[in-house]
TORKOL-4160 file (C-alpha; in steps of 0.2 Angstrom, whole numbers, padded with zeros to 4 digits, m for minus):
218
<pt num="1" X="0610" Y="m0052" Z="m0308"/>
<pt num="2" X="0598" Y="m0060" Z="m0295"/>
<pt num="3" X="0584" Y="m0070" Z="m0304"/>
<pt num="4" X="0565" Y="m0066" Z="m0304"/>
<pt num="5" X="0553" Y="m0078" Z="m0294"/>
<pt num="6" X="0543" Y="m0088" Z="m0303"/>
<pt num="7" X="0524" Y="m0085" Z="m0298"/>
<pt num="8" X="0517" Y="m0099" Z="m0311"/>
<pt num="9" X="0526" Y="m0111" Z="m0303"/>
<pt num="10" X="0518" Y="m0104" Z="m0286"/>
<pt num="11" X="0500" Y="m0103" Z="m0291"/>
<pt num="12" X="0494" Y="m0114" Z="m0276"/>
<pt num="13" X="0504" Y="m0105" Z="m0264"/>
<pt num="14" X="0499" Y="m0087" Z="m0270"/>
<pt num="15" X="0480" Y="m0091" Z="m0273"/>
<pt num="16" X="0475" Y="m0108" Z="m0264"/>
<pt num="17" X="0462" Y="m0118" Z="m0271"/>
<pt num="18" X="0453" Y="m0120" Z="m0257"/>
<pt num="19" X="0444" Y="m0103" Z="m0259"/>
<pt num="20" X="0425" Y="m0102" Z="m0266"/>
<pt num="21" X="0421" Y="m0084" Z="m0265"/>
<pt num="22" X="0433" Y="m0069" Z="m0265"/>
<pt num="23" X="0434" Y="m0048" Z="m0269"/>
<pt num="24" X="0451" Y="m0042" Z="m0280"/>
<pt num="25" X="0453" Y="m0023" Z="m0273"/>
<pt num="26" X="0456" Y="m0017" Z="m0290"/>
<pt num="27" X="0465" Y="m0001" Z="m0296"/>
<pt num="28" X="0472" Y="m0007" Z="m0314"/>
<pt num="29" X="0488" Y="m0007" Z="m0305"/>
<pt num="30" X="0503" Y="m0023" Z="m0313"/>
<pt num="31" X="0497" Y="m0031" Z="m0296"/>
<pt num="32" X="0480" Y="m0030" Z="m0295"/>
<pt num="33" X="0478" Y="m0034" Z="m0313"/>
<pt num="34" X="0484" Y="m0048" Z="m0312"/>
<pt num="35" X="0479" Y="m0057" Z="m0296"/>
<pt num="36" X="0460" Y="m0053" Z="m0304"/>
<pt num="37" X="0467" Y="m0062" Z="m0322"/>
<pt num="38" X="0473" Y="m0076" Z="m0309"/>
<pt num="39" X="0460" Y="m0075" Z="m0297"/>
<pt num="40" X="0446" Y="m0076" Z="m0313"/>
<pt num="41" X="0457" Y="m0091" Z="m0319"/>
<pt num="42" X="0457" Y="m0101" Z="m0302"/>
<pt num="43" X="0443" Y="m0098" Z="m0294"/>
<pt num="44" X="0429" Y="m0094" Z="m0309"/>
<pt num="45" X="0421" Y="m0077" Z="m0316"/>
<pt num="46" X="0405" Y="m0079" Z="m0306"/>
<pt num="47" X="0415" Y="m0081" Z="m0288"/>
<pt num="48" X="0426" Y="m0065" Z="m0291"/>
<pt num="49" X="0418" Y="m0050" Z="m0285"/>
<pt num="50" X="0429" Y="m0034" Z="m0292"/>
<pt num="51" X="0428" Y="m0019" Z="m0280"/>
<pt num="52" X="0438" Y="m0003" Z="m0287"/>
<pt num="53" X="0441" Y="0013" Z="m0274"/>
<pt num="54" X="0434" Y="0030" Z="m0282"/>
<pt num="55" X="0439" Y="0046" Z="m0268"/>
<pt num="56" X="0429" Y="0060" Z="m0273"/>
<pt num="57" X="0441" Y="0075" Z="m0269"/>
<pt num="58" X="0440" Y="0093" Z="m0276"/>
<pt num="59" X="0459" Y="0091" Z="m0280"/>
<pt num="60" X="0469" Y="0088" Z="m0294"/>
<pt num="61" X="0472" Y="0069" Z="m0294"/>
<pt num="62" X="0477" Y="0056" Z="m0304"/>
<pt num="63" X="0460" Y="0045" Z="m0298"/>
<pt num="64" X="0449" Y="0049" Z="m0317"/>
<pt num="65" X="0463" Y="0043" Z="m0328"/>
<pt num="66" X="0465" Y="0025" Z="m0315"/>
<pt num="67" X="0446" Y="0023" Z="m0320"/>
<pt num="68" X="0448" Y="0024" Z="m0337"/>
<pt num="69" X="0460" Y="0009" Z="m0335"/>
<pt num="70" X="0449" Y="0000" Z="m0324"/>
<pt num="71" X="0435" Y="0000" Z="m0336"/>
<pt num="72" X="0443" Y="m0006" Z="m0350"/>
<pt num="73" X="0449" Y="m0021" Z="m0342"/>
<pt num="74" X="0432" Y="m0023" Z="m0335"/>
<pt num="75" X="0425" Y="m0020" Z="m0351"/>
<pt num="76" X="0438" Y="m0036" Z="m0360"/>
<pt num="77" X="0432" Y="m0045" Z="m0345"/>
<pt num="78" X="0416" Y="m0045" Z="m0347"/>
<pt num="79" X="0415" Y="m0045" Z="m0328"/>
<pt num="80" X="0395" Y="m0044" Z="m0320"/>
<pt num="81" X="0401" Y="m0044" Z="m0301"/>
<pt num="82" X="0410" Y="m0027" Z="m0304"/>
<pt num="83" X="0408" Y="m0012" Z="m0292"/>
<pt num="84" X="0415" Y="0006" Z="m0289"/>
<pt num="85" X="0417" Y="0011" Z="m0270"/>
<pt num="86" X="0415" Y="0030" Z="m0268"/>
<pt num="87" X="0426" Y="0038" Z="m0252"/>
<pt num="88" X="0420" Y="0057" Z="m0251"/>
<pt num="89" X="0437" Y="0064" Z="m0243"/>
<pt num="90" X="0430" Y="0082" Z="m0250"/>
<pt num="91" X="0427" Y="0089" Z="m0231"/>
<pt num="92" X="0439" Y="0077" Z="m0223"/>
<pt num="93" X="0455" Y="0082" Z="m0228"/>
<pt num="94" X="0464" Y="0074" Z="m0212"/>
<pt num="95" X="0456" Y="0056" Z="m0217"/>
<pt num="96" X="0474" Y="0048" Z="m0219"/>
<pt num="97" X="0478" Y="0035" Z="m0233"/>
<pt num="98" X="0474" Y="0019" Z="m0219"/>
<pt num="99" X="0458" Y="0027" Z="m0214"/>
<pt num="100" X="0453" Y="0027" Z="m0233"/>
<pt num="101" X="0459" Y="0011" Z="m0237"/>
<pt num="102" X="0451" Y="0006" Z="m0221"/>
<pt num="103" X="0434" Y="0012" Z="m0224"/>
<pt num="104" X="0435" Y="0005" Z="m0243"/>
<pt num="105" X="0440" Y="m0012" Z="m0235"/>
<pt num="106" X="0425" Y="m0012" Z="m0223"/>
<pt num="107" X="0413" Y="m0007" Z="m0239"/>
<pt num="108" X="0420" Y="m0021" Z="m0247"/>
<pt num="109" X="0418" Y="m0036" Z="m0235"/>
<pt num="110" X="0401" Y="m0030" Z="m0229"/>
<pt num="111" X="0393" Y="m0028" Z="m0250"/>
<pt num="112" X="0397" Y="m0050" Z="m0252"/>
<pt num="113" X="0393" Y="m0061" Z="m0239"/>
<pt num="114" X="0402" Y="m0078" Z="m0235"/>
<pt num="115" X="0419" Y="m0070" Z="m0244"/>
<pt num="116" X="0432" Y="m0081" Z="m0240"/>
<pt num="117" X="0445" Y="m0067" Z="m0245"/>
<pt num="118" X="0449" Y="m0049" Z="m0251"/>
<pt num="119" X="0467" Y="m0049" Z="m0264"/>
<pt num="120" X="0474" Y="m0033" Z="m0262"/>
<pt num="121" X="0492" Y="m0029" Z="m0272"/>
<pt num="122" X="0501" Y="m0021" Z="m0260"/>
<pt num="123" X="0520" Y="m0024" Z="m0261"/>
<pt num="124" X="0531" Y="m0019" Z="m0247"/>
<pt num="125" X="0544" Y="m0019" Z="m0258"/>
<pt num="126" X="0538" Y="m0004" Z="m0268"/>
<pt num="127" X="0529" Y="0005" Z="m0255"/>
<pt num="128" X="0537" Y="0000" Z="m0239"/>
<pt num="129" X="0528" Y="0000" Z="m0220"/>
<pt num="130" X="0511" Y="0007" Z="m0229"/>
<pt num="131" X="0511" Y="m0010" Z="m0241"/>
<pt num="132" X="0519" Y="m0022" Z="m0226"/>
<pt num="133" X="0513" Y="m0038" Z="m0217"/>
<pt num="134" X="0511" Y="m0027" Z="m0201"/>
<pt num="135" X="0500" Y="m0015" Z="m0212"/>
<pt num="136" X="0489" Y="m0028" Z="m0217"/>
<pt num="137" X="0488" Y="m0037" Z="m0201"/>
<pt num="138" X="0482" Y="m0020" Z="m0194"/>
<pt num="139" X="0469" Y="m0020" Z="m0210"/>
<pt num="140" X="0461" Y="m0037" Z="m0204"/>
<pt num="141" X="0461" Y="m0032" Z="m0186"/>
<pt num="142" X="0450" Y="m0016" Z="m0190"/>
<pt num="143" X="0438" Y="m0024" Z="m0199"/>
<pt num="144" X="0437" Y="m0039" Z="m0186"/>
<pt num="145" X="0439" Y="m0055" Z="m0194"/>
<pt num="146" X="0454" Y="m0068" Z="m0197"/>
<pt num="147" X="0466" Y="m0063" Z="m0208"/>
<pt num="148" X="0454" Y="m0062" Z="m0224"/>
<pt num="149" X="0465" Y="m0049" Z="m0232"/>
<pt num="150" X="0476" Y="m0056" Z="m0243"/>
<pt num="151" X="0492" Y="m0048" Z="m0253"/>
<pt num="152" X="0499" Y="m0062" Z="m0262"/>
<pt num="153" X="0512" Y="m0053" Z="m0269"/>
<pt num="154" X="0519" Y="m0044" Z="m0254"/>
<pt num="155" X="0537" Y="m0047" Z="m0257"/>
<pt num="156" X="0538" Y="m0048" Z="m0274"/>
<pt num="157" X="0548" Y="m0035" Z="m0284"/>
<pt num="158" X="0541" Y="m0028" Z="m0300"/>
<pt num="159" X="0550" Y="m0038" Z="m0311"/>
<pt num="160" X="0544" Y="m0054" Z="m0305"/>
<pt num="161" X="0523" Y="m0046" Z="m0309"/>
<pt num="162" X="0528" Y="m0042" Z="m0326"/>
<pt num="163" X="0536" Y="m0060" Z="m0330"/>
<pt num="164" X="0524" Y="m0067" Z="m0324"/>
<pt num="165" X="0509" Y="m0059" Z="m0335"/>
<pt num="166" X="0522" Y="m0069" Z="m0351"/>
<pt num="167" X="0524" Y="m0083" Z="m0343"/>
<pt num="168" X="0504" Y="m0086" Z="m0341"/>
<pt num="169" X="0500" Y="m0079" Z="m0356"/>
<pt num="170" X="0493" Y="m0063" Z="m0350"/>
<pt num="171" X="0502" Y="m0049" Z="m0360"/>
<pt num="172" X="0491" Y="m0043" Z="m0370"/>
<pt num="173" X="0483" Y="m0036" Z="m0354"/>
<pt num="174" X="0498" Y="m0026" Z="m0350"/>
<pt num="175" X="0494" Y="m0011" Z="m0360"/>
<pt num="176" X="0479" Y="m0009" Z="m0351"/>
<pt num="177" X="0486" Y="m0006" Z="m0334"/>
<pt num="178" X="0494" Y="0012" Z="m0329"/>
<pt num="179" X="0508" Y="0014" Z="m0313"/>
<pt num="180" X="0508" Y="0034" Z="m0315"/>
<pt num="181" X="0505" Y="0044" Z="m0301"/>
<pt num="182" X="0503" Y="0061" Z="m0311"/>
<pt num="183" X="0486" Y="0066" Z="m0317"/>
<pt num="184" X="0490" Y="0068" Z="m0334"/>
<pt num="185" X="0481" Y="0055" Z="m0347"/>
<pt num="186" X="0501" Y="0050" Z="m0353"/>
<pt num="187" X="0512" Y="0043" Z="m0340"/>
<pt num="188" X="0525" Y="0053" Z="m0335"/>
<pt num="189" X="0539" Y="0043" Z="m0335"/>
<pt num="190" X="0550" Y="0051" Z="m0319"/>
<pt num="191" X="0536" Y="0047" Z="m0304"/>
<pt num="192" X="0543" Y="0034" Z="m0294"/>
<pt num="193" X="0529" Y="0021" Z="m0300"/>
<pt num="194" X="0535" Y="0024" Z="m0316"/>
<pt num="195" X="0553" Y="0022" Z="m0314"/>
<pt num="196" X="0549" Y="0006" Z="m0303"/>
<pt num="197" X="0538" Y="0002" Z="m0319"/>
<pt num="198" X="0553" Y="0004" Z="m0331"/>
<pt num="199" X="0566" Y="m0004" Z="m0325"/>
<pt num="200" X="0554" Y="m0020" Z="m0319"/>
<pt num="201" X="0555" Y="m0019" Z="m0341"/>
<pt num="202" X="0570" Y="m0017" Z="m0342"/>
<pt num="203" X="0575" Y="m0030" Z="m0330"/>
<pt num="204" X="0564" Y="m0046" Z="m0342"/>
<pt num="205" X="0571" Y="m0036" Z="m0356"/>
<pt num="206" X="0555" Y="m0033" Z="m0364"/>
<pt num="207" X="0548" Y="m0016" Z="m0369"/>
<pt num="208" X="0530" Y="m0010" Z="m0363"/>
<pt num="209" X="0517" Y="m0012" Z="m0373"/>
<pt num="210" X="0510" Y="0003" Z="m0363"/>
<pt num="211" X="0520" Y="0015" Z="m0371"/>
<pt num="212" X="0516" Y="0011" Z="m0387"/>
<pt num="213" X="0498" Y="0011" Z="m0385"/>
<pt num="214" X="0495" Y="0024" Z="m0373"/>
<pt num="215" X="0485" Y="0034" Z="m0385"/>
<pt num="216" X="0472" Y="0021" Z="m0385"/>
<pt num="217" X="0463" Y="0029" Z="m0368"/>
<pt num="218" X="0463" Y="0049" Z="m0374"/>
């Protein structure tokens, strides 16, 4: 069985200390939850500016339950530099899924000036090209500057975010996060997020404390 990486032994190679001022694109997502529980630890409360993505679409999507993930993390958190980014994709049904991420980007580095980097959790293991180094690197050549977006996790698989989140003592912030893609207030348990969520589980050999509290958000 191969073995998971260790991020906690890693924290100054994913999340440099040399930073003063970075944005966490936050979806309440295993990644992006924690790199902002990291990101808070490393680099301070008042220097983490949160940005979430809010599409406004007419059609049935899974975007209202993500928020009522993201506000309660926000919420423990107790976060003051947190802000929702509204795309209105409503009349622009060809805007593709880089164009959004794109303009969300561009919203984000121009609302905080002097930051020195945006964490994204993109994983090119889960999500392939549109989660890759090459997809990032377009991402910082569209919005002009030196590789300021940062995915520390990139190649991690999903095992190795949810270890990590026991080994620094963040677990109790689990249940708070949601993979689903369906827009049904319980996760669905067969989507490909979720199957990817499962067996990262099953892999540790723990059980998720999502499951159990799910009802906490109806």
């Amino acid at each position: 069985m191969e073995k998971t990486k260790d991020i906690s032994l890693n924290l100054d190679t994913y999340f440099p200390n040399i930073y003063k001022k970075i944005a966490v694109s936050f979806s309440a997502g295993l990644e992006s939850s924690l790199i902002l529980l990291i990101c808070i630890e490393r680099y301070g409360k008042n220097n983490v500016y949160v940005f979430s993505q809010k599409n406004v679409t007419t059609d049935n999507s899974p975007v209202p339950i993500y928020h009522r993930y993201v506000n309660a993390i926000t919420k423990k958190l107790n976060l003051k530099n947190y802000q929702e980014i509204e795309i209105d994709i409503t009349n622009n049904k060809t805007l593709t899924r880089n164009g959004v991420k794109e303009e969300f980007l561009l919203r984000v580095w121009n609302s905080v000036p002097n930051l020195d980097k945006i964490f994204v959790g993109a994983n090119i293991v889960r999500y392939g090209y549109c989660s890759s180094q090459e997809w990032i690197n377009g991402l910082n050549s569209y919005l002009q500057n030196n590789q300021k977006i940062f995915a520390p996790f990139l190649n991690l698989h999903k095992e190795d975010t949810i270890k990590a989140y026991y080994d620094l003592g963040y677990q109790e912030y689990i249940m708070l996060t949601r993979s689903c893609h369906q827009p049904s207030m319980d996760p669905c348990g067969v989507c490909s997020n979720c199957l990817d969520r499962i067996d990262g589980f099953k892999f540790i050999g723990k059980n998720d404390p999502t499951i159990a509290e799910r009802t906490a958000f109806r």
